[in-house]
C-alpha positions as CSV (number, residue, x, y, z in Angstrom):
1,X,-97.8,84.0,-72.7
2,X,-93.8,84.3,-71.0
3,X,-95.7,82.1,-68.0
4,X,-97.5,79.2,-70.3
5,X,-93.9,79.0,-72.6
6,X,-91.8,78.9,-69.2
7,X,-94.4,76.1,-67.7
8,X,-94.1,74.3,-71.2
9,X,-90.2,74.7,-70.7
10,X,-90.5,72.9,-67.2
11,X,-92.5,70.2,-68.3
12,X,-90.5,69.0,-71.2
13,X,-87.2,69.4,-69.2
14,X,-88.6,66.7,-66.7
15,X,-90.3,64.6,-69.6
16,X,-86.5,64.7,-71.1
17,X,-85.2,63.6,-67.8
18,X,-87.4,61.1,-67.3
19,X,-87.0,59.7,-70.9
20,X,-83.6,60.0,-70.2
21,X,-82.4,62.4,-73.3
22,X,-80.9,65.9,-72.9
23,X,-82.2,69.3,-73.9
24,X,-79.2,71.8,-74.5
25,X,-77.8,72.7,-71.7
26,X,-78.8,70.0,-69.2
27,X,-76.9,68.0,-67.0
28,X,-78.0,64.6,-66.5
29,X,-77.6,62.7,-62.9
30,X,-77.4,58.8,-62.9
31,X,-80.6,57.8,-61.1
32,X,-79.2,56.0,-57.8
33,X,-82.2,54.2,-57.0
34,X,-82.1,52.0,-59.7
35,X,-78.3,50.6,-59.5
36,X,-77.9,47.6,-57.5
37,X,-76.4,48.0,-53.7
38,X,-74.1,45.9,-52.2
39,X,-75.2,42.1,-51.8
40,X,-74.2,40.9,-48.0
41,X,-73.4,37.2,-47.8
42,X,-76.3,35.4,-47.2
43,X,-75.1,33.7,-44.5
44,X,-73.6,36.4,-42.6
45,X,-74.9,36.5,-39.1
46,X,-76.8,40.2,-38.3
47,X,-74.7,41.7,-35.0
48,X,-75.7,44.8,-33.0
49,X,-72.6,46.3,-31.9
50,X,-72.7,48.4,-28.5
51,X,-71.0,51.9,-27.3
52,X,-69.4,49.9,-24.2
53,X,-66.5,47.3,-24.6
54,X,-68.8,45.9,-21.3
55,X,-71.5,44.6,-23.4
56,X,-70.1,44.1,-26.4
57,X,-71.7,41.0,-29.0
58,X,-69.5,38.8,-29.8
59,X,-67.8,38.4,-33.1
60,X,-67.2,34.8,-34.2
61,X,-65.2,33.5,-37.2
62,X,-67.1,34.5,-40.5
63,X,-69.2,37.2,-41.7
64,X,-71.6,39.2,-39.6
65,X,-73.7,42.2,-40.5
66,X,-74.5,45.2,-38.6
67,X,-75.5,49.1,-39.3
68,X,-73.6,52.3,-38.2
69,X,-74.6,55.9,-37.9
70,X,-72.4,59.2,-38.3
71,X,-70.5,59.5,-35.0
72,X,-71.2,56.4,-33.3
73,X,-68.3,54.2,-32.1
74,X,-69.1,50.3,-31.7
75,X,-67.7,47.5,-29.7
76,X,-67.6,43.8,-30.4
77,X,-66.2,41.4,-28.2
78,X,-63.5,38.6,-29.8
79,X,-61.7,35.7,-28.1
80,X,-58.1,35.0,-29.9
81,X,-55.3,32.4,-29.4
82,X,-51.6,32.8,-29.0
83,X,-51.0,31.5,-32.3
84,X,-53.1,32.7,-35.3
85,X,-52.7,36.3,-36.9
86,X,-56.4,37.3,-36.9
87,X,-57.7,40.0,-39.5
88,X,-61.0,41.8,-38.9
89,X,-62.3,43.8,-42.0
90,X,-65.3,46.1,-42.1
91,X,-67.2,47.3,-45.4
92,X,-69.4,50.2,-45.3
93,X,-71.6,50.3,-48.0
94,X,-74.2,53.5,-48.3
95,X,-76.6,53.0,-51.3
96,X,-75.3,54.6,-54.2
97,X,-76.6,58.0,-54.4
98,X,-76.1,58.3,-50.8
99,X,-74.0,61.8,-50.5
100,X,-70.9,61.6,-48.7
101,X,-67.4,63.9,-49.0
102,X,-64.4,62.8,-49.8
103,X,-61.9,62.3,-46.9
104,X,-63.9,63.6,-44.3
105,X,-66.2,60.8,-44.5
106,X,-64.9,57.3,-43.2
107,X,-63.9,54.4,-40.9
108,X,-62.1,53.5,-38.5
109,X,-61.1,50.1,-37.7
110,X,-58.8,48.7,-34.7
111,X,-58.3,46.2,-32.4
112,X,-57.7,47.0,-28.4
113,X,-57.2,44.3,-25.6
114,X,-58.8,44.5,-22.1
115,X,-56.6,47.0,-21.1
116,X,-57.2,49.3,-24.4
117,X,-53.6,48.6,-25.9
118,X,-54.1,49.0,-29.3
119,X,-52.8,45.5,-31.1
120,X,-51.5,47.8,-34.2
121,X,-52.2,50.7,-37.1
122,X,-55.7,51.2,-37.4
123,X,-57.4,50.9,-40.5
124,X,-59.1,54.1,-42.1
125,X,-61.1,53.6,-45.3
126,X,-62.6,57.2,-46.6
127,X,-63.9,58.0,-50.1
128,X,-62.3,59.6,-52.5
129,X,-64.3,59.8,-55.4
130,X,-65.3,63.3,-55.8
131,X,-68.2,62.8,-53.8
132,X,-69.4,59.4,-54.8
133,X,-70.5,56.9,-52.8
134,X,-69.1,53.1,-53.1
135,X,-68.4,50.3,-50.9
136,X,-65.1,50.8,-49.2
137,X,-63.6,48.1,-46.8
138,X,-60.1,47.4,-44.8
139,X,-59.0,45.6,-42.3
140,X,-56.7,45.6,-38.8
141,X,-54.7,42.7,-37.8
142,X,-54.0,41.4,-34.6
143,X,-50.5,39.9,-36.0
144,X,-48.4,37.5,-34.4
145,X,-44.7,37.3,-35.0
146,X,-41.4,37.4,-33.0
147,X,-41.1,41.0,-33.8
148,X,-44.0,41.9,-32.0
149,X,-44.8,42.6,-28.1
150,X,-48.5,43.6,-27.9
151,X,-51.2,41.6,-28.3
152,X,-49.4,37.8,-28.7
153,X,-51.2,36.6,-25.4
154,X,-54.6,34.2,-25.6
155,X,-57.9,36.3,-24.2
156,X,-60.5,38.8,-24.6
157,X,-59.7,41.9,-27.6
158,X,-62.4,43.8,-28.9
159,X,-62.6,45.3,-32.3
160,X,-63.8,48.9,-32.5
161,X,-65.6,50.3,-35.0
162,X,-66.3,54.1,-35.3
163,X,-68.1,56.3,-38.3
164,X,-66.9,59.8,-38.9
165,X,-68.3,62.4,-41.5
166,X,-69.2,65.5,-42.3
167,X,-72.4,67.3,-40.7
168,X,-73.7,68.1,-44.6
169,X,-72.9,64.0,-45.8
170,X,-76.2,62.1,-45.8
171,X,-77.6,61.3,-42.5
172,X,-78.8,57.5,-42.7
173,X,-76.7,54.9,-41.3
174,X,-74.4,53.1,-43.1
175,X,-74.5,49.0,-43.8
176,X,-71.6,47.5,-42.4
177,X,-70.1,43.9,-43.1
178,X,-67.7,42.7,-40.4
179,X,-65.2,39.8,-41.0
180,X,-63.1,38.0,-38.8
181,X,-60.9,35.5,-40.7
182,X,-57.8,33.6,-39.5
183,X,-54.6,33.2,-40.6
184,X,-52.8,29.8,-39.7
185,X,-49.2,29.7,-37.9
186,X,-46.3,28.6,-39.7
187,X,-44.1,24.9,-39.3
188,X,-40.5,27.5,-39.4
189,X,-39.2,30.0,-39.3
190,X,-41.1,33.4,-40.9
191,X,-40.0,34.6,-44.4
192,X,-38.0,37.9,-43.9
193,X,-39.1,41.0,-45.8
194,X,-38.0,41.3,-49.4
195,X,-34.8,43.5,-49.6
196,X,-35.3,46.7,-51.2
197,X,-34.6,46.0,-55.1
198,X,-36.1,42.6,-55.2
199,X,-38.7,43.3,-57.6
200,X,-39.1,46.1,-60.6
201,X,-41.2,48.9,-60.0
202,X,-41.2,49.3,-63.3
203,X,-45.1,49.0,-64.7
204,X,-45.3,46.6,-68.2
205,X,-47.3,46.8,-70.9
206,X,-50.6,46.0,-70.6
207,X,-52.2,43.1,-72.1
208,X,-53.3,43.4,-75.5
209,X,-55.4,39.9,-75.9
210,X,-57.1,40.5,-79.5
211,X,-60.4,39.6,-78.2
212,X,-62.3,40.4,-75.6
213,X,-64.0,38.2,-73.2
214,X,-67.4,39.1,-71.1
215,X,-67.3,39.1,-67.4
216,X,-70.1,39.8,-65.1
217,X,-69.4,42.0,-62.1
218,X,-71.1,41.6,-58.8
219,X,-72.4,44.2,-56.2
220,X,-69.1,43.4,-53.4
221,X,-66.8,40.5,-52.3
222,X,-69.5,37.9,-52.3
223,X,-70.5,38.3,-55.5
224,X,-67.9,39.5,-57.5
225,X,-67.0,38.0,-60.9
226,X,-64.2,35.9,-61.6
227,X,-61.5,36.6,-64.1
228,X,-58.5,35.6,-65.3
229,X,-55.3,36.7,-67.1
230,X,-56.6,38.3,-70.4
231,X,-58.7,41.3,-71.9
232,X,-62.4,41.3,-70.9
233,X,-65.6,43.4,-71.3
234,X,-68.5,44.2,-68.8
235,X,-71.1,47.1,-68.7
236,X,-71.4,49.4,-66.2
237,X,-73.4,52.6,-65.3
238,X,-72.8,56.1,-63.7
239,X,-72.8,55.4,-59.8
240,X,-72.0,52.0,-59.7
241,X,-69.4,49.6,-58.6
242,X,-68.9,46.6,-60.0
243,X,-66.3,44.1,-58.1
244,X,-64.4,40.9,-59.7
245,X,-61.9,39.0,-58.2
246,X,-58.8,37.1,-59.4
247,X,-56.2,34.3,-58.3
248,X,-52.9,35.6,-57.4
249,X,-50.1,32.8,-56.0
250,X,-47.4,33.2,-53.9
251,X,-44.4,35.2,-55.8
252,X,-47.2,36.6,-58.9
253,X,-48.5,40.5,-59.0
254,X,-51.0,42.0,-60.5
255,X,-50.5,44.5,-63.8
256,X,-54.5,45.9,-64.3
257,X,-56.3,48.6,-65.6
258,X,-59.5,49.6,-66.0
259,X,-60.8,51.1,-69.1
260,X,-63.5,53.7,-70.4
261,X,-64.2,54.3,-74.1
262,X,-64.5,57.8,-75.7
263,X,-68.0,59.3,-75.4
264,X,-70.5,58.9,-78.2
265,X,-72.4,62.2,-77.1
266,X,-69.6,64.6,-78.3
267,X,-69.1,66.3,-74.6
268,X,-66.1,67.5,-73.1
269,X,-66.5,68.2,-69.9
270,X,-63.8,67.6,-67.5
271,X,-64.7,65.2,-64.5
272,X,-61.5,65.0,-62.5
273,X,-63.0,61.9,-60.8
274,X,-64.2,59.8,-63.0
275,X,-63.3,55.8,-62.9
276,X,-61.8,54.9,-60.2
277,X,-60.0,51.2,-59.3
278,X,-59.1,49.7,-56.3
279,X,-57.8,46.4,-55.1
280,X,-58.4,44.0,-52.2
281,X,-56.4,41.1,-51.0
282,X,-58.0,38.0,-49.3
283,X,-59.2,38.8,-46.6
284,X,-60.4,42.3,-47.6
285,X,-57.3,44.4,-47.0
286,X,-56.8,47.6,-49.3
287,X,-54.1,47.4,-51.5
288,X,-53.0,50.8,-51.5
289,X,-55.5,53.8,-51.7
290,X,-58.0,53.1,-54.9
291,X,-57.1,55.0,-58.1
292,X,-59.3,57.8,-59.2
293,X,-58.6,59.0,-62.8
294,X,-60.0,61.8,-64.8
295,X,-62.5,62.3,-68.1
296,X,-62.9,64.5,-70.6
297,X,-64.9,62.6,-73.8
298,X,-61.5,60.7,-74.3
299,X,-60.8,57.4,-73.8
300,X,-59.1,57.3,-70.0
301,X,-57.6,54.3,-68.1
302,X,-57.3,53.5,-64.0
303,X,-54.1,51.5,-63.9
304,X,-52.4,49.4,-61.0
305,X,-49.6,47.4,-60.7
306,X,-48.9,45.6,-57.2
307,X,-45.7,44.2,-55.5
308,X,-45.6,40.3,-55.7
309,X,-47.2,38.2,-53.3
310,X,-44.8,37.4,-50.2
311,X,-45.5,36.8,-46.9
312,X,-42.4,39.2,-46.0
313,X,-44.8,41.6,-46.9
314,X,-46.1,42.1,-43.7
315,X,-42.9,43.5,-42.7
316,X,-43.2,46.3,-45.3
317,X,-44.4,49.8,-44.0
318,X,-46.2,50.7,-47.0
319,X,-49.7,50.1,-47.4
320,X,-49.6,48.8,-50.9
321,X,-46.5,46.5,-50.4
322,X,-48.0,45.1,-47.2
323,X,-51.0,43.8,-48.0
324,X,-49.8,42.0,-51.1
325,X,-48.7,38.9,-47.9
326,X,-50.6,36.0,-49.0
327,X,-52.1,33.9,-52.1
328,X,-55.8,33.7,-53.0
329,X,-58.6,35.9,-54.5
330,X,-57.6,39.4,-55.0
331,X,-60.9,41.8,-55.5
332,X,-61.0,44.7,-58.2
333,X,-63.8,47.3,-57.6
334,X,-64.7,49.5,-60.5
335,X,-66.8,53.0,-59.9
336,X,-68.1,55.3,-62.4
337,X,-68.9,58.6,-60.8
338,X,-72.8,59.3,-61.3
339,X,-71.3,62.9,-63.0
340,X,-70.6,60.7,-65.9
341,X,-74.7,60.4,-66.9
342,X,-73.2,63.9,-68.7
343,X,-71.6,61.6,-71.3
344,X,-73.0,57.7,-71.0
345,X,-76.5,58.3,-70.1
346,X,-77.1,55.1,-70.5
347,X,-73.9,53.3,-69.5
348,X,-71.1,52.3,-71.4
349,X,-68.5,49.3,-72.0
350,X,-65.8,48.9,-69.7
351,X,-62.9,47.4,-69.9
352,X,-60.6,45.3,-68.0
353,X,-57.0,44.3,-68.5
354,X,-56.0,41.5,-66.4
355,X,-52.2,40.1,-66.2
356,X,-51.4,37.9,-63.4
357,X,-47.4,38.2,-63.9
358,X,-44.4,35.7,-62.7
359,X,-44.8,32.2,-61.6
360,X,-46.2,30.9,-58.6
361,X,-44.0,29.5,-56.1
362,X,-44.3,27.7,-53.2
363,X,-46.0,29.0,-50.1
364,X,-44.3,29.7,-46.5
365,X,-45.4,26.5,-44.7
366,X,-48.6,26.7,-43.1
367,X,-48.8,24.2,-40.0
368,X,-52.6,23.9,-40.9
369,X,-54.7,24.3,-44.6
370,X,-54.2,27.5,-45.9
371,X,-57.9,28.1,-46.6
372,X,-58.6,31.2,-48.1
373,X,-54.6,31.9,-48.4
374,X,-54.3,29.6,-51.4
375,X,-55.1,29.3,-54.7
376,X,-56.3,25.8,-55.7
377,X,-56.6,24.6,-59.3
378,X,-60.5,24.7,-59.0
379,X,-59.7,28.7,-58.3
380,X,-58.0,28.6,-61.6
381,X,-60.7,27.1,-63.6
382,X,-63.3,29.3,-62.1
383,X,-61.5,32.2,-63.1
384,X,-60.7,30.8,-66.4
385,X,-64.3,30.3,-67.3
386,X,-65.3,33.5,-66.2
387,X,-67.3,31.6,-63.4
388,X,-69.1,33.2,-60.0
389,X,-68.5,30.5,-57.2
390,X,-72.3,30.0,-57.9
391,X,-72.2,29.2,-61.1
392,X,-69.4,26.6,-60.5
393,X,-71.4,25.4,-58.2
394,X,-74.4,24.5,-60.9
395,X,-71.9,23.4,-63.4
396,X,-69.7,21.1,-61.4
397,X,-66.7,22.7,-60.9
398,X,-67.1,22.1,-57.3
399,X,-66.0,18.3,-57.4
400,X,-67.2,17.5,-53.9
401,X,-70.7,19.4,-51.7
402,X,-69.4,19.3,-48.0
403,X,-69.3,22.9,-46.3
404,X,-71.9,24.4,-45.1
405,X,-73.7,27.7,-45.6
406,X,-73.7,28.2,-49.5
407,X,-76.8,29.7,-50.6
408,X,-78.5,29.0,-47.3
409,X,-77.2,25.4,-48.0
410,X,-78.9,25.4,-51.2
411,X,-76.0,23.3,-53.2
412,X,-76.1,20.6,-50.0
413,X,-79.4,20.0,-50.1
414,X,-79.4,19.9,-54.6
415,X,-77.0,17.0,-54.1
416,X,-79.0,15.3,-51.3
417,X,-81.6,15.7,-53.1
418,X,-79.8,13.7,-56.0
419,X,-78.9,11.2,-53.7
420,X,-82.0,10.1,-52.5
421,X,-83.4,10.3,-56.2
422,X,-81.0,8.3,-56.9
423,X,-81.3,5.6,-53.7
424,X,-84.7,5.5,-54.1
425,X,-84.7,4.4,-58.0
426,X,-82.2,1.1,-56.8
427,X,-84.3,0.2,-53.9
428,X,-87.4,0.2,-56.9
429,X,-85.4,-1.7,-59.3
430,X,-84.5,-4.0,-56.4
431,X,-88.1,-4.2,-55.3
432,X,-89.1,-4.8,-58.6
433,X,-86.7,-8.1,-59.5
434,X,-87.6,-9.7,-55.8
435,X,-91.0,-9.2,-55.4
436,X,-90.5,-8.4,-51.9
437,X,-92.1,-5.6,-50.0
438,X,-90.7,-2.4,-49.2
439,X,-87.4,-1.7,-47.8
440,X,-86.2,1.1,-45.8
441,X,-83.8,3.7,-47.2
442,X,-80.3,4.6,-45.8
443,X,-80.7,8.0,-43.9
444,X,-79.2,10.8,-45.8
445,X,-76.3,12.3,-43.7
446,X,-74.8,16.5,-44.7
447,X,-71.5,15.0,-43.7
448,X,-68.8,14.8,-46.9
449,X,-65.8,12.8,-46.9
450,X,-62.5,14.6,-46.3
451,X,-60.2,15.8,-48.7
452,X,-56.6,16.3,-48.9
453,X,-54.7,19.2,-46.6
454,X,-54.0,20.7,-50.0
455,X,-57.2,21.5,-50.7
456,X,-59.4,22.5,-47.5
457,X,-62.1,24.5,-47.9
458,X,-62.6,28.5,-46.4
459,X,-65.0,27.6,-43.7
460,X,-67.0,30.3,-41.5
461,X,-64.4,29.5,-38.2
462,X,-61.6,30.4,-41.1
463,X,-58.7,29.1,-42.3
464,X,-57.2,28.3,-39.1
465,X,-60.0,26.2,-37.5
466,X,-60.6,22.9,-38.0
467,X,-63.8,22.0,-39.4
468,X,-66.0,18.8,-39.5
469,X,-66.9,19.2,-43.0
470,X,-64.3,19.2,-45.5
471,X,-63.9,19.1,-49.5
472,X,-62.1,19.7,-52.3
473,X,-62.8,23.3,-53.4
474,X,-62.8,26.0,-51.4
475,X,-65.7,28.6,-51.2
476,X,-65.0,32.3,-51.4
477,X,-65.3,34.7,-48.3
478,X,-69.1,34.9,-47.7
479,X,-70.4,31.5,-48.9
């Protein structure tokens, strides 16, 4: 009889699971398989990087995918100019669930000429979320400026890649997403770095908007939600990320948190990491380390409040001062550690506090378009509305169709498509009044008129590159 009761025990401890309730005493574990992993850009070229600088792929401006396993090291081959500060990011992204340990676990990220000579710091990214897994992403800079010595000189560099980890982490390889964006010269003189005292480090108040607007967070950088100064909602469950972005001008900061509720379920365990928030800048740059805070049944809060956005920044030795050096979308990622099933088995509300703070000021004085290192009014209205650059897309807030490479050019082809709807209804109407016989149709052509220098487009050569194909808003990093 012990045995049948202790079988009968099993069974309804796994029906509970799977039902997912809780018998006293059990712990419940998010299930990982069915939270969404990270969404690549879809037109993000797939790359096999190689152990040798001698055969390295090359890396072109835009996105590129590739795959990396604990311990490797990979090469890819770049060709740079003399005069644009390039910035190559990399986002590994193990599927959540994946078990990896904090620290010990990373990236690392730098850029070597043809003699090896490092062109700067490298770029580290490592978990620290008590043994979750979520996307984390940096970048390394091949910077040019008076004040530097290596690396200024036109040629071959390569950017290195290399995964280390513990032997007990999970074995498969890792997704990565490489990007290599540039940044344009300047007409002057640089900006000099902010003196010491310039700006409060003094954090505000948060915002306290009475209600509460939804946003919709994405998977990573090319999906991520938009949002805009004010109080909004999302859901989210234990083991995911959710990422959102926001447009930040020259001479504003950011004053954020990230919110969870008191649990429902009465428990009171203590998870000392348990929401977590981190920030990226433009072209994928970690704003500091992200911010891990811990829960106990009570309402918590992740907060962060950056430096203001100056291109002095650079100049700045610490991490979260120097990355805040240009204007455009900044990226907030959200995790919930997959320990928190304990309390919101099913997910709970979050919520996010968003304050863009002082007023935007002119830029430094690109010699080209600023690209993604703007903020446009299109920008603001997406965020405003709560829009993905999608769903701008579909509603119009993209005035003018003219890069290429959104949606696998699905947007192009909608208004094309238009277009010849459109042609062919005159030329019947024509036919029609004349009595004539059929007359051939203009040929449809992808190429869009130019817009002003103010508001170029992020193409896949980046910012600094001068594209054929112009228009008025300009796509997010991935499109």
């Amino acid at each position: 009889m012990f045995h049948v009761k202790q079988g009968r025990r099993a069974v309804a401890v796994l029906a509970a699971l799977a039902a997912g309730t809780a018998l006293p005493g059990t712990v419940l574990v998010a299930r990982a398989e069915s939270l969404p992993g990270y969404r690549t850009a879809s037109g993000a070229t797939e790359v096999r990087g190689t152990s040798s600088a001698a055969d390295a792929p090359q890396l072109t401006p835009g996105l590129h995918t590739d795959a990396i396993k604990r311990g490797e090291q990979k090469y890819y081959a770049v060709t740079l100019d003399a005069k644009h500060t390039a910035y190559f990011s990399a986002v590994a992204a193990p599927r959540p669930g994946t078990k990896v340990e904090d620290y010990k676990d990373k990236l690392t990220i730098s850029i070597q000429d043809s003699s090896g000579t490092s062109c700067g710091p490298d770029a580290t990214p490592s978990f620290s979320g008590g043994g979750m897994a979520y996307p984390i992403a940096d970048y390394a800079v091949r910077r040019i400026g008076a004040d530097r010595t290596e690396c200024q000189k036109a040629g071959p560099y390569y950017v290195v890649v290399k995964r280390e980890g513990s032997a007990t982490s999970g074995p498969d390889p890792w997704p990565i997403e490489l990007n290599h964006l540039d940044e344009p010269p300047l007409k002057g003189v640089a900006p000099a770095r902010p003196a010491p005292g310039s700006w409060s480090t003094a954090t505000p108040a948060p915002r306290t908007d009475p209600t509460k607007r939804t946003a919709r967070g994405g998977t990573g950088f090319n999906d991520a939600g938009s949002v805009a100064p004010g109080v909004w909602k999302d859901h989210i469950k234990p083991g995911e990320t959710r990422f959102y972005r926001v447009p930040v001008d020259w001479g504003q900061r950011l004053n954020l948190s990230a919110e969870l509720p008191n649990a429902s379920s009465g428990a009171t365990d203590f998870l000392p990491s348990a929401l977590g928030l981190a920030v990226y800048n433009p072209a994928r740059g970690a704003v500091g380390a992200p911010k891990f805070v811990p829960y106990e049944g009570k309402p918590a809060v992740a907060p962060v409040f950056t430096a203001p956005v100056d291109y002095g920044n650079r100049l700045n030795p610490t991490d979260s001062v120097n990355a805040m050096r240009f204007a455009g979308w900044y990226y907030l990622a959200v995790s919930l550690s997959p320990n928190t099933a304990r309390f919101f088995s099913k997910g709970t509300e979050l919520t996010l506090r968003v304050d863009v703070r002082g007023a935007a000021k002119a830029g430094p004085g690109y010699a080209e378009p600023a690209g993604a290192f703007s903020v446009t009014p299109e920008d603001q209205e997406m965020a405003r509305n709560g829009q993905t650059a999608e769903e701008a897309a579909k509603s119009g807030t993209l005035t003018t169709v003219g890069y290429a490479g959104i949606g696998a050019g699905s947007v192009l082809l909608a208004g094309l498509g238009a277009w010849t709807l459109t042609a062919r209804r005159s030329a019947a109407r024509a036919l029609a009044g004349s009595g004539t016989g059929p007359v051939p149709l203009p040929q449809a052509t992808t190429q869009a008129t130019p817009s002003s220098p103010s508001t170029q487009p992020t193409q896949p050569g980046g910012p600094g590159q001068q594209q054929p194909h112009q228009q008025q808003f300009r796509p997010p990093q991935g499109w």
